[in-house]
C-alpha positions in Angstrom: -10.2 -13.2 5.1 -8.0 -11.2 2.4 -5.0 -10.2 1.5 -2.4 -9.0 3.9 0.3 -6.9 2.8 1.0 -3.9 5.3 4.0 -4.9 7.1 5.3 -3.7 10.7 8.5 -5.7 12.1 8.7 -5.1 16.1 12.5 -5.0 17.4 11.1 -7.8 19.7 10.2 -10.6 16.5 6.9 -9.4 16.5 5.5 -9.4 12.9 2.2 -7.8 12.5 0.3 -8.1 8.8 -3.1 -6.0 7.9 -5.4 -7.2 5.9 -4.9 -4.5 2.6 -8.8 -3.7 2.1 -11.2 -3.0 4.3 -14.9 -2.8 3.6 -16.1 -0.4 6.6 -19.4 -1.7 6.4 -18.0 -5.1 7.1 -15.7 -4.7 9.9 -15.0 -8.3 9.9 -12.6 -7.6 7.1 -10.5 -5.2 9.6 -7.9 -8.0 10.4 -4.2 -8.6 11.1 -2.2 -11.4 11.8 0.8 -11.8 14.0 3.9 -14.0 14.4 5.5 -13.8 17.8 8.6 -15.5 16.0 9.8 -13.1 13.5 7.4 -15.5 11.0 8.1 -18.6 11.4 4.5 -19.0 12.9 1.4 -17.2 12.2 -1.8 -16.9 14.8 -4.8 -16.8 13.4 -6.7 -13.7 12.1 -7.3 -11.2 14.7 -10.1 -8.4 14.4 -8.6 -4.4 14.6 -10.3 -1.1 16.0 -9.9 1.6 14.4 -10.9 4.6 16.3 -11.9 7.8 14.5 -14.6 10.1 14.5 -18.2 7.8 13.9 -19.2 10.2 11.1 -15.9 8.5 9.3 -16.7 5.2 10.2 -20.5 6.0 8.6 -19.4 7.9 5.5 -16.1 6.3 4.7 -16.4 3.4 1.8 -13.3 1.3 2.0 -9.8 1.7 3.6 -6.9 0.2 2.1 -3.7 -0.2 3.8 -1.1 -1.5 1.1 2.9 -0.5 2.5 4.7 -1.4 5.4 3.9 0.3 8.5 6.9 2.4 10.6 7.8 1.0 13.9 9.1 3.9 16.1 9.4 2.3 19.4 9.3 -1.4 21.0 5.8 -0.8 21.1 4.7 1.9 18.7 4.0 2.3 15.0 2.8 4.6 12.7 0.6 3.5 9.4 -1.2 5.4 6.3 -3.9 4.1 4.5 -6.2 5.7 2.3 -9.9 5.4 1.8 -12.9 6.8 -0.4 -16.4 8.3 0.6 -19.3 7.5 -1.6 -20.6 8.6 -4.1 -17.3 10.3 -5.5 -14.7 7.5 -4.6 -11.5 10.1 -4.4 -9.4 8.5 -1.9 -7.9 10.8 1.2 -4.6 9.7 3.0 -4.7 8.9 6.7 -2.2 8.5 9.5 -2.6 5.8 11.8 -0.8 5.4 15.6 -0.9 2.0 17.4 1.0 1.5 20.7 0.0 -2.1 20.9 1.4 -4.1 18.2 -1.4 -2.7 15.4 -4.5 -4.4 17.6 -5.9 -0.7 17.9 -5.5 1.9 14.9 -6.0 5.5 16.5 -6.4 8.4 13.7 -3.7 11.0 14.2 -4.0 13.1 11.0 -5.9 13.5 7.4 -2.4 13.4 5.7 -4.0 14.7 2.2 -7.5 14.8 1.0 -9.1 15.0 -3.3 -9.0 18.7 -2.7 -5.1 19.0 -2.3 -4.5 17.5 -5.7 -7.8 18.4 -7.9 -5.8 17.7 -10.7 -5.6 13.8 -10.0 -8.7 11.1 -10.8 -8.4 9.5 -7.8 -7.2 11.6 -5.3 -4.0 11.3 -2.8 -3.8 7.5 -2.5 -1.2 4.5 -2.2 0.8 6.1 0.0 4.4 5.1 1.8 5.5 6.5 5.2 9.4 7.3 5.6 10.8 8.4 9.0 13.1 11.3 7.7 14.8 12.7 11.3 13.7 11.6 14.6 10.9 13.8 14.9 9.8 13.5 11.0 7.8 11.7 9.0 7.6 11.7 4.7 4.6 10.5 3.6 4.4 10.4 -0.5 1.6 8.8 -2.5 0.3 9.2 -6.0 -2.7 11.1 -7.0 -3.7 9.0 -10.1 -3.7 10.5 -14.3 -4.4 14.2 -14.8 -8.3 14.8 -15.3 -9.9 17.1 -17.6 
């Protein structure tokens, strides 16, 4: 099943955990769990879609979602995760929209990708979303040591 550590908390008492890794040759491992109660109870793990282009979902290696999402609206959040493509590994940074409590993860933007820091090892990964105004969004990640 995994670990779950991406967080989003709905004004509602809606708690929604994803599962940190997934394998996207396993989509299985593409899970969340939910608490209706602000977690005092937990439903059982509950399958994601993730929709993006299907030469991602081919290419793409794993996808990690590791900090806490950013609820917007009752019903809306926003999410980055990053993931590598095989052979290489270098992660890219993605951002995620769900207007039903995280069941469906639609791709809104490549947020930063290996060539917009060459000088990292592992690429733009790990990344945090801030809301910044109410129409902006931070999102800051690390890029690994300095190759070369």
């Amino acid at each position: 099943m995994g670990s779950f550590f991406s967080r989003a908390e709905f004004t509602n008492g809606t708690v929604v955990l994803f599962s940190t890794g997934i394998e996207m040759r396993h989509p299985d491992y593409s899970t969340r769990i939910v608490s209706r109660d602000g977690g005092k109870s937990w439903e059982p793990p509950d399958p994601i879609t993730i929709i993006w282009p299907e030469s991602m979902t081919q290419s793409l290696y794993y996808l990690c979602f590791e900090h806490d999402a950013l609820v917007v609206d009752s019903n809306t959040m926003y999410t980055v995760a990053y993931g590598g493509f095989a052979p290489s590994g270098k992660a890219t940074v993605y951002l995620f929209e769900s207007t039903d409590f995280g069941k469906t993860l639609t791709l809104r933007s490549t947020v930063a990708q290996p060539s917009d820091a060459p000088w990292g090892n592992n690429g733009p990964c790990e990344p945090s979303l801030m809301r910044v105004s109410s129409n902006s969004l931070l999102c800051i990640m690390r890029t690994g040591i300095l190759s070369g």
